[in-house]
C-alpha positions as CSV (number, residue, x, y, z in Angstrom):
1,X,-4.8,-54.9,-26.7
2,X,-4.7,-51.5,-28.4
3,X,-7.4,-49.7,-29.1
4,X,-8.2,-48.9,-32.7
5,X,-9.2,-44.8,-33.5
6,X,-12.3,-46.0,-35.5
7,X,-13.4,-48.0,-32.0
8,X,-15.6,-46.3,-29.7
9,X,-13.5,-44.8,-27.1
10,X,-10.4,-45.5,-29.2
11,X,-7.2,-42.6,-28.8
12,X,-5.6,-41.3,-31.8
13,X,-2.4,-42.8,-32.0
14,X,0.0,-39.8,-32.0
15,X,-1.6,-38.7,-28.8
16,X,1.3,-40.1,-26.6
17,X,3.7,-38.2,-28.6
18,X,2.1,-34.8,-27.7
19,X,4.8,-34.2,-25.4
20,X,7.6,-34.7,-27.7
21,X,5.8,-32.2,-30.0
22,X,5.0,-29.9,-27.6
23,X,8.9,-30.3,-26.1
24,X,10.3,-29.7,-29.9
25,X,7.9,-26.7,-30.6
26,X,9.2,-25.1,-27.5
27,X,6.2,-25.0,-25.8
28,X,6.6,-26.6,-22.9
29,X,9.0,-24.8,-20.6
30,X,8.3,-23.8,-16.4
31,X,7.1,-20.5,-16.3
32,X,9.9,-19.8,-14.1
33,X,12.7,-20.7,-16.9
34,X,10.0,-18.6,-19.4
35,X,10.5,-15.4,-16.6
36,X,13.9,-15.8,-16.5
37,X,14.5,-15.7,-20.3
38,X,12.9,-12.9,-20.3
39,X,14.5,-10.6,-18.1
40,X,17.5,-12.1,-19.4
41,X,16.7,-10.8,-22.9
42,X,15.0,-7.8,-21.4
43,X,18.6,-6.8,-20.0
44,X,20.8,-7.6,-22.8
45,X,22.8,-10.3,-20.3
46,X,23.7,-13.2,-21.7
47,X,25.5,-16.0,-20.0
48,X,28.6,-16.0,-18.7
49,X,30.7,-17.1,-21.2
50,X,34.3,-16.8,-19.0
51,X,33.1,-19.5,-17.4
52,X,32.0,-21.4,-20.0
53,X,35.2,-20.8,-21.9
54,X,37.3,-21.7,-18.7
55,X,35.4,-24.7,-18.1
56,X,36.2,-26.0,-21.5
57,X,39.7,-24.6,-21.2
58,X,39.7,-27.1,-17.9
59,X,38.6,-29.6,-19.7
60,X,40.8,-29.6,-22.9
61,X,43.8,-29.4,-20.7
62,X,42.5,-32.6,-18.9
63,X,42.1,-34.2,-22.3
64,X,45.9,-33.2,-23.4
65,X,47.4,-34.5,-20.1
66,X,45.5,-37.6,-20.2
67,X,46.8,-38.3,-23.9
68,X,50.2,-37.3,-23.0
69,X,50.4,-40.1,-20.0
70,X,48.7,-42.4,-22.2
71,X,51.3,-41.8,-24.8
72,X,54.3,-41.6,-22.5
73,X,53.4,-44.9,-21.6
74,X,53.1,-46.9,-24.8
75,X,56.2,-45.3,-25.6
76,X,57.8,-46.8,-22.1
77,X,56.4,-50.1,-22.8
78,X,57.9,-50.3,-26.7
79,X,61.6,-52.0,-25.1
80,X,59.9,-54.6,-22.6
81,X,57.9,-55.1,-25.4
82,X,60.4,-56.0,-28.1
83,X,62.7,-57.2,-25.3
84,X,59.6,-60.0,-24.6
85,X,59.2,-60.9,-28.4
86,X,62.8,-61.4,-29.1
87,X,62.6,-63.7,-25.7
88,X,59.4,-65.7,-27.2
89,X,61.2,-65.6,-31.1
90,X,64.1,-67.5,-29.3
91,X,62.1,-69.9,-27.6
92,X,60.4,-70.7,-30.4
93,X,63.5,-71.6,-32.3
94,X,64.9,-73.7,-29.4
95,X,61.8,-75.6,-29.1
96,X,61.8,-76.2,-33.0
97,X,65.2,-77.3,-33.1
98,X,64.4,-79.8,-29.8
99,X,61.1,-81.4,-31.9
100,X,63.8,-81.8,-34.7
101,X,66.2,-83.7,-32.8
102,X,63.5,-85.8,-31.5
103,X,62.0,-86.9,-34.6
104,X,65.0,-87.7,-36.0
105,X,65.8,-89.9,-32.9
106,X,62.3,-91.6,-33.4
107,X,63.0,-92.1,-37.4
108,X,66.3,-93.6,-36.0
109,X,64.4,-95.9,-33.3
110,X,61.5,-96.9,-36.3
111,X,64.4,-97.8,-38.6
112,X,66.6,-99.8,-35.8
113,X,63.2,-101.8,-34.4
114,X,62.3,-102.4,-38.5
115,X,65.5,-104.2,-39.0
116,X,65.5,-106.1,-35.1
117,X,62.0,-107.5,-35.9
118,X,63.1,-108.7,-39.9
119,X,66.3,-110.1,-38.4
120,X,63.9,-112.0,-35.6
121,X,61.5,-113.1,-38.2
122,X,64.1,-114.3,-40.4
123,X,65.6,-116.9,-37.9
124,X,62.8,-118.9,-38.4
125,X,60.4,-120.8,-40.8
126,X,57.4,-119.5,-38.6
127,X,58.7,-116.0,-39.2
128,X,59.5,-116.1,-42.8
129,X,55.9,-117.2,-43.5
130,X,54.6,-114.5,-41.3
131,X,57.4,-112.0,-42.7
132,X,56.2,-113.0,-46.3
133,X,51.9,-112.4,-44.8
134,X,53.0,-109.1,-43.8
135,X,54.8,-107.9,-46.7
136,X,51.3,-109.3,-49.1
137,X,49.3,-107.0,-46.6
């Protein structure tokens, strides 16, 4: 349960955020940071900044190599690539032209066992009357 400010030993509700202000406002720092700041500004040093400047030199030079090799190898894989799609594009045409051959073969087969079962039905009275039932259904 919270407690409510208007309750008897309520808190008021921005009191956990004290540090946060207190962190923003620059007012909480260890007195040994606060000495050192001060001599620091006392003596007109500031930080080094060769070494800030070669450590981002460092890491830009990381950053170019890495894209480089990254680079250099989408460009390696561009043939094996194209080389594997002009593989799966041929495949694809062989396999359609297969299916094409077969359902012709099975229109073929439909239209030969059409014509063997009116020929069989024919042959008989039985089978005309059940030829004519089927052709009324």
């Amino acid at each position: 349960m919270i407690a409510r400010p208007d309750e008897p030993g309520g808190r008021r509700p921005d009191a956990s955020m004290s540090l946060l202000a207190d962190l923003l406002a620059g007012k909480v720092l260890d007195p040994g940071y606060a000495e050192a700041a001060a001599r620091r500004a006392a003596s007109g040093d500031s930080p080094p900044r060769r070494a800030r400047g070669a450590g981002v030199l460092l890491v830009l030079v990381l950053a170019g190599t890495l894209i480089a090799v990254a680079g250099a190898q989408v460009r390696r894989g561009e043939p094996v690539a194209a080389e594997q799609r002009s593989r799966l594009i041929g495949e694809i045409h062989a396999r359609t032209a297969e299916t094409d051959r077969l359902q012709d073969r099975v229109d073929r087969l439909r239209a030969r066992t059409e014509r063997s079962r009116a020929a069989a039905l024919a042959r008989s009275d039985e089978g005309r009357r059940v030829r004519r039932r089927l052709a009324r259904a």
